[in-house]
C-alpha positions, 0 to 999 in steps of 0.5 A: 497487439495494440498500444491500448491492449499493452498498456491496460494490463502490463506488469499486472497480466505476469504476476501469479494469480491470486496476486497478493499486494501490500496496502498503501499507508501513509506514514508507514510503508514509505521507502524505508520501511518497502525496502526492509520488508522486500529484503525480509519477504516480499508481496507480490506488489507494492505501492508508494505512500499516496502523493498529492498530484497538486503538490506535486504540480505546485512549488513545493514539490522538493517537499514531496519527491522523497515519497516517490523513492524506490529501489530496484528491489521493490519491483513491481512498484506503484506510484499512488497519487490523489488529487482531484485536478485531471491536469495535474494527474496528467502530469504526475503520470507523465513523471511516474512514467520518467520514474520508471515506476511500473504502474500508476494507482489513483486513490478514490477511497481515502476518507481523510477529511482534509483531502476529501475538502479538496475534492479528492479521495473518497469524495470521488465518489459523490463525482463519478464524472470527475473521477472518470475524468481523472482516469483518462488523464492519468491514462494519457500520461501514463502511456503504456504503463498501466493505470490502477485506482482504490476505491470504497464500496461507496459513500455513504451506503453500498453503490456498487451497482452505480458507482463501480460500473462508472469506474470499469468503463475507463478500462484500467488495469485493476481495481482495489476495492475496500469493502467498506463506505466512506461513512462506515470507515473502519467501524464494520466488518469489510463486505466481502460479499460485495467485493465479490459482486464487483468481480462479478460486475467485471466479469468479461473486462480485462481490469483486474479485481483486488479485495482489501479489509480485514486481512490478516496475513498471507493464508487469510489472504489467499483464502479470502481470494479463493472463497470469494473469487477475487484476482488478488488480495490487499494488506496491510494489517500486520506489517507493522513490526513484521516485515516478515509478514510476506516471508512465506508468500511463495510456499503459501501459494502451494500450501495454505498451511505453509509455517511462518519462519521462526522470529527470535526477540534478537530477529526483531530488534535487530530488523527493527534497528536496521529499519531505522538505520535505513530510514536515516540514511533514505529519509533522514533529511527530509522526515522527521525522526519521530515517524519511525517511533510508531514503529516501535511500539509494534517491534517491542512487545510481547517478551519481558522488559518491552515496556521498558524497553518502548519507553526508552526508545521514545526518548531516541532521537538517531538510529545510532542511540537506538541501535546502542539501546537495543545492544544493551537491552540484548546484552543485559538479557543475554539474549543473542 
């Protein structure tokens, strides 16, 4: 086998079909949080928050490394860079390389204004030229790790006869496609049915196709995989405050009417107060604390005294006054 057949597919050629991964987002599934969800029910691939290859590249990066912790227990991890500098996607995929990261994902699809001025993410796609530019550096970096890209089914109407095709000729190991353009951001329904022609476009190459928006758990997932004949399904809706949302992965993929595990109020709070001990202990020196309060609005909720209860958790500023409001909200309830 050769080196260039290796490296296309990697870790990606063991996992089951149709494979089920969790979405990169920002601010959220940082290394705290994967390490929660890969303890509570694992996905069968998880991605890094996206890091900027120019930051990265530049003399700021002590800044920047933090997003590129991981645990042995995360595996297959991959790291997502954006960017728009070929030299320096070379570069980051050399480190992601050193890092033992198991794969390399390019982000072609972020719509955030601010990367788009910097020529990155979605604003890719108006530069295909550029973008397959920045996939044979990543590549030469990478070595024999396989690289991956995320992408929108274009700009601002449907390219997917144009744009995909560009990006499939780089020969990468897979291709995360959000059904939607840069222009519709979140405002449509995600077009599966598109997503389903670019598995038909790649019919005959070994890149793998991921269908991503507007999946709500793993049986959507699963169903969405097979009514629309895509390798694997991307996720993130539903993480927040349920790093469960995985638990039943395995017995879903034998039944697709596989029940949930039971969760108590007492099995969420204390996920949630474990959850922050370890966002203390990982990301404390370097993240502010008040990223983890987006976290607690979706933990607490739906059970009397949330409200309060929310209110009282945005005035902690440690994972010790949180775990002590909970104790005593437990308490108070007699909830065990």
């Amino acid at each position: 086998m050769s080196r260039k057949t290796e490296r296309i597919g990697g870790f990606w050629d063991a996992l089951e079909k149709p494979i089920i991964a969790l979405a990169p987002m920002a601010d959220v599934t940082d290394a705290a949080f994967r390490r929660i969800i890969a303890k509570h029910g694992k996905p069968d691939v998880m991605f890094t928050q996206f890091v900027s290859c120019d930051g990265l590249e530049s003399s700021g990066r002590e800044a920047l490394l933090c997003d590129l912790l991981y645990s042995e227990a995360e595996r297959p991890i991959v790291a997502q860079f954006f960017g728009a500098k070929p030299e320096n996607f070379k570069k980051c995929a050399e480190r992601a390389r050193r890092l033992r990261f198991d794969g390399f994902d390019i982000n072609m699809g972020c719509p955030d204004r601010n990367i788009e001025k910097q020529g990155a993410g979605a604003a890719l796609m108006k530069n295909p030229n550029l973008a397959k530019e920045i996939i044979r550096a990543a590549k030469e970096g990478a070595g024999n790790m396989p690289v991956s890209v995320k992408i929108r089914i274009g700009y601002n109407k449907n390219e997917i006869e144009t744009w995909f095709p560009a990006i499939l000729e780089e020969e990468i190991a897979a291709i995360t496609v959000h059904g939607r353009t840069r222009k519709e951001m979140s405002k449509v329904s995600a077009h599966w049915d598109v997503i389903a022609r670019a598995k038909e476009l790649a019919k005959g190459t070994k890149t793998l196709i991921i269908g991503n928006g507007d999946v709500y758990g793993v049986e959507d997932a699963l169903e969405k995989a097979e009514k629309y004949g895509v390798d694997g399904v991307m996720l993130g809706r539903g993480i927040f405050g349920n790093p469960w949302l995985f638990a039943n992965l395995a017995s879903a993929k034998g039944d697709r009417h596989a029940p949930h595990p039971p969760l108590s109020i007492s099995d969420r709070l204390h996920a949630m107060v474990e959850h922050t001990q370890t966002f203390e202990r990982v990301l404390g020196g370097v993240k502010n604390f008040s990223i983890m309060k987006k976290h607690y609005k979706a933990y607490v909720n739906g059970f009397p005294g949330a409200l309060e209860l929310r209110a009282s958790l945005m005035e902690a500023n440690s994972a010790g006054e949180v775990a002590e409001k909970i104790d005593d909200f437990l308490r108070k309830k007699d909830i065990l």
